[in-house]
N, C-alpha and C positions, 0 to 999 in steps of 0.2 A: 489814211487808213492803212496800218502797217500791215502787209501781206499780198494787199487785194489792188494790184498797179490796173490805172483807169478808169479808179472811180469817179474823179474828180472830173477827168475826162466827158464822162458820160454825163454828169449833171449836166455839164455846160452845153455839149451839144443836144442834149434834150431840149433843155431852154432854148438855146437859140433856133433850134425848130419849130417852137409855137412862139415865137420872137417876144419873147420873155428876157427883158433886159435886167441883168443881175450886178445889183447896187452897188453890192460888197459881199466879199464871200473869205473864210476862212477853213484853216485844216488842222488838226492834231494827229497824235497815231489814231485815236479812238474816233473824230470826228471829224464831220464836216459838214461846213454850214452855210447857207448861201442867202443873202437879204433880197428881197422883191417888193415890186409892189403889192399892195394888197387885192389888189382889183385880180389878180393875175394868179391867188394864189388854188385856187380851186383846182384849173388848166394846168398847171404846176405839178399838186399833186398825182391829180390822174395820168399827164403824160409819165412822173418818176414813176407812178407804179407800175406803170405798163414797160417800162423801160428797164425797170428792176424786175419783170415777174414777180411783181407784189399783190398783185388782184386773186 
């Protein structure tokens, strides 16, 4: 994500906080995407939104 240094960062160590192991993962300037399991993906969300101030 061109601008905004550690986003990518922060995914990761989110996940590996609530030991969310991450499949595969990619980046563009505009994106970034990370694969999981499905079981994991709820805990996921909630942890990035709290991690992003998105709640």
């Amino acid at each position: 994500m061109s601008g905004l240094p550690g986003v990518t960062s922060k995914i990761v160590q989110t996940l590996a906080n609530k030991q969310i192991p991450i499949l595969q993962s990619a980046d563009s300037h505009r994106t970034i995407w990370v694969l999981i399991q499905n079981e994991h993906l709820e805990t996921a969300l909630n942890a990035l939104h709290v991690a992003f101030q998105l709640e």
